[in-house]
N, C-alpha and C positions, 0 to 999 in steps of 0.2 A: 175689666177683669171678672167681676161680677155675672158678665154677660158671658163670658167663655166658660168660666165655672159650673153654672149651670147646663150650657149645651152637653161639658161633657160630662155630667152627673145623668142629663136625659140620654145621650150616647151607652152608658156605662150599663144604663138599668135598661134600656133595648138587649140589650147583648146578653148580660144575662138572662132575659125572659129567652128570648133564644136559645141560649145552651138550656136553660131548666125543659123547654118544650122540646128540644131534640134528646136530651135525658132521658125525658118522659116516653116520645119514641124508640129508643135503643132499649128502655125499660120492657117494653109492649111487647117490640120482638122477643128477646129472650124470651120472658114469655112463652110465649107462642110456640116458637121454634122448640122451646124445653118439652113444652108440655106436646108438643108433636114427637119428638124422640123419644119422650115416657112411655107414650101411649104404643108409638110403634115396635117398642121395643117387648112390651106386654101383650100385646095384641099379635103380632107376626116375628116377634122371635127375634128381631132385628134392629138396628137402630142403622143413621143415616151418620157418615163419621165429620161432613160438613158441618153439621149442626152444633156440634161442642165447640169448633173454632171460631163459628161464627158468634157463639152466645161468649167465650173465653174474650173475642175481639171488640164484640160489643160492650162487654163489662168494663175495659181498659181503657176505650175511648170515656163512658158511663165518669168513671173515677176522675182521669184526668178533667175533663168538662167543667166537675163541678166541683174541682178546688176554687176555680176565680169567684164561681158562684157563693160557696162557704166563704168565701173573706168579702165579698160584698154586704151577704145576709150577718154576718158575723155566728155562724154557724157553728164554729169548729169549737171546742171543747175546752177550756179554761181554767186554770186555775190562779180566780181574782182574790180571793179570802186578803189578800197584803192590799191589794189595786183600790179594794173597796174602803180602805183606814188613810188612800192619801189621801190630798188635799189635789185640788182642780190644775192645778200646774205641771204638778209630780205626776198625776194620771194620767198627764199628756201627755209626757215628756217620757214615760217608762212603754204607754202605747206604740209612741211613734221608734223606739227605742228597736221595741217588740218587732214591729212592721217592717223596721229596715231591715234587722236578720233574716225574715221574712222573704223579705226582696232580694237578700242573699243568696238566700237558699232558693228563690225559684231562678236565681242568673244562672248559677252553680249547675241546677235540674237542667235549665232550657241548651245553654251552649253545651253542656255532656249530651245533651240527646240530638242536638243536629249532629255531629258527625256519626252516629249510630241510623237515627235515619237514610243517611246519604248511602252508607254503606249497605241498607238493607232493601232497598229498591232495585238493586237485582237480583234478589231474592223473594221466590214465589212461597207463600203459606203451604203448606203441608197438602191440606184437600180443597182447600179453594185458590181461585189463581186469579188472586191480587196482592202484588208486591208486599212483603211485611214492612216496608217504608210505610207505608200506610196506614201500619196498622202502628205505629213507635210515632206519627208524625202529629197525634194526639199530646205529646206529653212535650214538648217546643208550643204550641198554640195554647197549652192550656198554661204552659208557663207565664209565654207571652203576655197573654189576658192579666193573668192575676199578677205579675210586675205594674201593669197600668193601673189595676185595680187599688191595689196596695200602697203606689206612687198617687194616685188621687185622695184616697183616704185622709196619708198624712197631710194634703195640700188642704182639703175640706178641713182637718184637725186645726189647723193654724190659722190658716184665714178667715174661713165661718165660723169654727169653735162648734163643729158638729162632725156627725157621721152622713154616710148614703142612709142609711135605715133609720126613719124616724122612731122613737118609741110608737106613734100612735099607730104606725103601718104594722108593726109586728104585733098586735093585741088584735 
C-alpha cells in the first residue's frame, strides 16, 4: 500500500509541474501576443481582432489548469482562525470534511461541462477556427485532476497523517 501511495504522490507531483510549466507557457503568450496588439494598435492605428480570443482562451485554460494545482500546493485562500484552536483529529476530520465538498463541487463543475463541450465542438470561435469545445474542454480536465488530487489528499490525510507538500518544500 505503501508502495502505491507513494507512485501516485510521485505521479501527482509530475503532473502538476506540468500544468505549472504549461501555465507558465499560456502566461508568456499572452504576453506577447498583448503586448503585440498594444503596440500595433499605437504604432499603426490597428490592432489584430485574433489576438484578444486567443489571450481571453488562453486565460480560461491558465485558470482552470491550476485549480488542481492550488489544491495540491494548498494554495487557495483560507480561513483557519477556528482550524488552528482544534485538536489533531478534529483538524482532520473538518479538512477532510472541507475536501469532500470539494470533490463535490469539482463532480457537479466536471459532468456540467461535458455536455457543454460536446455541444460546442461544432461550433468554431469567432476569429480563429478551432472549435470552442476546445476551448470549454479545460474545465472537465481540470476538474478531473483536482477530484484525483483532492481524493489522494484525504487518502495521504488518514493513512500517512500528512499532506503532498511538506512544510520544508514550501520554505
Amino acid at each position: 500500500m505503501k508502495k502505491l501511495i507513494n507512485h501516485l504522490i510521485n505521479f501527482t507531483a509530475t503532473v502538476c509541474k506540468v500544468l505549472s510549466f504549461i501555465m507558465v507557457i499560456l502566461l508568456m503568450l499572452m504576453s506577447i501576443i498583448m503586448f503585440v496588439q498594444i503596440t500595433s494598435r499605437v504604432v499603426f492605428k490597428t490592432g489584430f481582432a485574433w489576438i484578444e480570443e486567443l489571450s481571453r482562451y488562453s486565460f480560461i485554460w491558465m485558470c482552470f489548469l491550476g485549480i488542481p494545482v492550488a489544491f495540491y500546493y494548498n494554495d487557495f485562500s483560507r480561513f483557519d482562525l477556528l482550524q488552528e484552536k482544534f485538536k489533531a483529529n478534529t483538524l482532520k476530520t473538518s479538512l477532510t470534511i472541507i475536501d469532500i465538498v470539494l470533490i463535490g463541487i469539482m463532480v457537479i463543475m466536471t459532468t456540467g461541462a461535458i455536455p457543454l463541450v460536446q455541444r460546442q465542438m461544432g461550433q468554431l470561435a469567432t476569429t480563429l477556427p478551432i472549435p470552442m469545445g476546445i476551448v470549454y474542454i479545460a474545465i472537465p480536465i481540470g476538474g478531473v485532476i483536482s477530484i484525483f488530487i483532492l481524493s489522494l489528499k484525504i487518502l495521504l490525510r488518514w493513512v500517512e497523517n500528512r499532506d503532498f507538500v511538506l512544510e520544508e518544500e514550501t520554505k
